[in-house]
C-alpha positions as CSV (number, residue, x, y, z in Angstrom):
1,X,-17.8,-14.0,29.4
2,X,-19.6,-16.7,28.2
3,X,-20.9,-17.4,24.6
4,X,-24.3,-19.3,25.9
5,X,-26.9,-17.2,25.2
6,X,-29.2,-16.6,28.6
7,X,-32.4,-14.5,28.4
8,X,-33.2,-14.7,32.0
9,X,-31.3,-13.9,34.8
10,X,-31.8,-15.2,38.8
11,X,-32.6,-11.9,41.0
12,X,-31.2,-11.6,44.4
13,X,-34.5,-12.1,46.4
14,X,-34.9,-10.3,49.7
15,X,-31.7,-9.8,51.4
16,X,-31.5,-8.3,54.9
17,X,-29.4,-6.5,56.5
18,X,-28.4,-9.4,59.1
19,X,-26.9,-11.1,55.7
20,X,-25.1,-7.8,54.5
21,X,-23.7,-7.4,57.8
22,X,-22.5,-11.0,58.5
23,X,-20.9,-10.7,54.6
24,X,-18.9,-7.7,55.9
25,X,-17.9,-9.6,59.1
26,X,-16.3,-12.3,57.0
27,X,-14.4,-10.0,55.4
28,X,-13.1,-7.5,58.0
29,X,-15.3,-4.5,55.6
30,X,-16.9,-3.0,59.2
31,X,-20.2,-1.8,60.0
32,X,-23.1,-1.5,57.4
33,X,-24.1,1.9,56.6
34,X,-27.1,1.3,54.1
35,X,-27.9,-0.8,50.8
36,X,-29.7,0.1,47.5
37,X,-30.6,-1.9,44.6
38,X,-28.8,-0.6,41.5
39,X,-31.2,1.1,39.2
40,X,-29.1,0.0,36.0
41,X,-27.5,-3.1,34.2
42,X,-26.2,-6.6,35.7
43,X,-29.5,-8.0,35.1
44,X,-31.4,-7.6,38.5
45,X,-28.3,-9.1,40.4
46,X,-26.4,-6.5,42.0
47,X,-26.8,-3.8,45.1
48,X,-25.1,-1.2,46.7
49,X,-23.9,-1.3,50.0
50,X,-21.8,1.1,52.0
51,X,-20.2,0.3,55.1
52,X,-17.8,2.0,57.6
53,X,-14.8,1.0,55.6
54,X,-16.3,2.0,52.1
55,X,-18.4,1.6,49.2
56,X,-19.1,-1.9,47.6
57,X,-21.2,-3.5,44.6
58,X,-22.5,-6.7,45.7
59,X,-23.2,-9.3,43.2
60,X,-25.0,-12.7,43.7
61,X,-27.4,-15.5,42.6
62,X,-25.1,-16.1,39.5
63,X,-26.6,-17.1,36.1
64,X,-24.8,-20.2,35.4
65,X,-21.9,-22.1,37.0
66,X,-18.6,-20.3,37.1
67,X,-20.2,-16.8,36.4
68,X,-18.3,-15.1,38.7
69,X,-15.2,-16.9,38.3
70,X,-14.9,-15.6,34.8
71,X,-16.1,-12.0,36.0
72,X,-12.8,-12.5,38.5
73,X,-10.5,-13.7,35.6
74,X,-11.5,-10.8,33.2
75,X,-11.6,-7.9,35.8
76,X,-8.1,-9.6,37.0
77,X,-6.3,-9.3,33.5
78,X,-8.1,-6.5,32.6
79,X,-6.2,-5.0,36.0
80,X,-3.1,-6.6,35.1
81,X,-2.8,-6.1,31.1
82,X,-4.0,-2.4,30.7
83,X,-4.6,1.1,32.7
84,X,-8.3,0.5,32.6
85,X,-9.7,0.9,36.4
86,X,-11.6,-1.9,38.0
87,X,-13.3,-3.0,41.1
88,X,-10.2,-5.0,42.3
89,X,-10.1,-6.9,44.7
90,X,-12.9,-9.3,43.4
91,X,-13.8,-11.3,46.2
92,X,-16.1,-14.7,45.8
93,X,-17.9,-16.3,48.5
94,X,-19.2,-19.4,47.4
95,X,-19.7,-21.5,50.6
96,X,-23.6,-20.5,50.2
97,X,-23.4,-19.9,54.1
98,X,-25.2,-16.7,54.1
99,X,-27.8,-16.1,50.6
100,X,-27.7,-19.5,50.0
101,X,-25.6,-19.3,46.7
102,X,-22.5,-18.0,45.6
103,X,-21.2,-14.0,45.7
104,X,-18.8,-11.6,44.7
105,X,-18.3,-8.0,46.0
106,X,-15.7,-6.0,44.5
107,X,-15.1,-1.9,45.2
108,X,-17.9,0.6,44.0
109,X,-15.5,2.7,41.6
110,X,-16.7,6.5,41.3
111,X,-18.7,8.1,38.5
112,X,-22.5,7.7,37.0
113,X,-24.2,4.9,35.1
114,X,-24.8,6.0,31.4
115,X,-27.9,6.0,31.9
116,X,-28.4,7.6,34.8
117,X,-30.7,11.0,35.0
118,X,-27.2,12.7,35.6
119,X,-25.9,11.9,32.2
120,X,-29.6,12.8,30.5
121,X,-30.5,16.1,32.5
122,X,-27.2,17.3,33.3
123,X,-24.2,17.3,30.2
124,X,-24.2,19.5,27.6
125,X,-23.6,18.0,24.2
126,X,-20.2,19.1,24.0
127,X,-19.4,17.1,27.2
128,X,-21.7,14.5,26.3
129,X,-18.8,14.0,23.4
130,X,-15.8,14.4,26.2
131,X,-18.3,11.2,27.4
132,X,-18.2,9.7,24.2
133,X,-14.5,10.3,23.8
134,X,-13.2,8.4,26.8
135,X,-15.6,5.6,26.5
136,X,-13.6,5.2,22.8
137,X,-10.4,5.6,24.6
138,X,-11.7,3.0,27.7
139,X,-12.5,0.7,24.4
140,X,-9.4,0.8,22.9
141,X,-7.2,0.0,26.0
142,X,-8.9,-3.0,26.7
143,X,-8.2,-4.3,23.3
144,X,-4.6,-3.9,23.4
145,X,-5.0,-7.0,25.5
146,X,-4.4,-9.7,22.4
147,X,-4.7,-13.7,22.2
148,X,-4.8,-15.7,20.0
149,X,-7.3,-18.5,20.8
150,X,-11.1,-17.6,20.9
151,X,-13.6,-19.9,22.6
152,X,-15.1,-20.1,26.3
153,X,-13.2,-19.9,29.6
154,X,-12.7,-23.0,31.5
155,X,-12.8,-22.3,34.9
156,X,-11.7,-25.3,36.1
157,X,-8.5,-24.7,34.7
158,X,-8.4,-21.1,33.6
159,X,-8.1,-22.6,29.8
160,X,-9.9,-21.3,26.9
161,X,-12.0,-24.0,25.0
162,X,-12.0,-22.8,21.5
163,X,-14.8,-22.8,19.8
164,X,-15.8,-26.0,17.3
165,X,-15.8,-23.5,14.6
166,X,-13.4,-20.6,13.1
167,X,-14.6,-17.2,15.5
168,X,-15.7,-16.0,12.5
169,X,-18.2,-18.7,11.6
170,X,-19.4,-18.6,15.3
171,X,-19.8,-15.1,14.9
172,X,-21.6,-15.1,11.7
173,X,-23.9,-17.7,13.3
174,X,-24.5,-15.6,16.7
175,X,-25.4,-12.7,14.4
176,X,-27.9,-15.1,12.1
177,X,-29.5,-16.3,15.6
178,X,-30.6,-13.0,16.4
179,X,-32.0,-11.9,13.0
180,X,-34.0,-15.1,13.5
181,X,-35.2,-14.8,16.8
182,X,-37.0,-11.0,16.4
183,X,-39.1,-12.6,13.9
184,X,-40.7,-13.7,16.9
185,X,-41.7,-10.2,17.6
186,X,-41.4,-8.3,14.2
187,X,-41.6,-8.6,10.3
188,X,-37.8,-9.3,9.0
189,X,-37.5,-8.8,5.3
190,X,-35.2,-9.8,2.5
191,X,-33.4,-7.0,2.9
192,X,-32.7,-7.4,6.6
193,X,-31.5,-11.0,5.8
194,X,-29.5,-9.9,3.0
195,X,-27.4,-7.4,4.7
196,X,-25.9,-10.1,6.8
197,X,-25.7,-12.9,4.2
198,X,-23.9,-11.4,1.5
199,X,-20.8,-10.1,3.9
């Protein structure tokens, strides 16, 4: 996704079900069942909703400009370029004719959040490993997807900008950024500094 750092993200607002229901229409997804707001990750952004035809993550307000087109070009090649399973199809909505800004909704796959109560209360530590294990292999799939240009995703024109530096100079300086920034909050020593610095 993008390199630009955001601290803040846009929330979704009060949505009703008129809106969730005149999404499905739309798309041909039937009769609205119910919708939750997720209780983990994408930043405030995201709710459940089932309908006749199934279960759906909905996904709206986006951050920045072309959010959710890069979302769609990952979860696309990601499809396409390995056996990892995503929420294909990724569908956008960007007339702004319902929520007033632009929307995805995608499939709800199955299984828990990490850190859902499930994963806490429920697994052993010997499955908690199993857990661990297929994350590693989940990891590793994805990465067998090579390129050789590193930079930001145009989404204009599904190029990648590359970055003004090497990756590794933009990555040494995304790392410095946020051994700077904490001293906001907290004391960070030599030895912190040094750590980084001397790699």
């Amino acid at each position: 996704m993008t390199s630009k750092i955001i601290f803040a993200s846009n929330k979704l607002g009060i949505i009703n079900d008129g809106q969730l229901q005149a999404m499905l229409d739309k798309f041909k997804l039937g009769k609205l069942i119910s919708s939750e707001k997720t209780a983990n990750g994408a930043m405030g952004q995201t709710i459940f909703v089932a309908s006749t035809e199934g279960d759906f993550v909905f996904k709206g307000n986006p951050l920045y400009d072309g959010q959710l087109l890069e979302e769609k070009y990952f979860i696309e090649n990601i499809h396409k370029r390995t056996k990892v399973s995503v929420p294909m199809p990724y569908i956008i909505d960007d007339s702004g004719e319902i929520f007033g800004w632009s929307y995805a909704l995608m499939p709800r796959l199955p299984g828990e959040h990490l850190n859902s109560k499930y994963f806490t209360n429920n697994l052993s530590i010997d499955e908690k490993f199993i857990v661990a294990e297929l994350i590693a292999k989940t990891l590793s799939e994805i990465h067998t997807w090579k390129v050789t240009d590193f930079g930001d995703l145009n989404t204009d024109n599904y190029t990648i900008e590359p970055f003004k530096e090497s990756y590794k100079q933009w990555l040494f300086n995304r790392i410095m950024f946020w051994l700077e920034d904490p001293k906001k909050y907290s004391e960070i020593t030599a030895k912190d500094i040094h750590c980084f610095t001397e790699r």
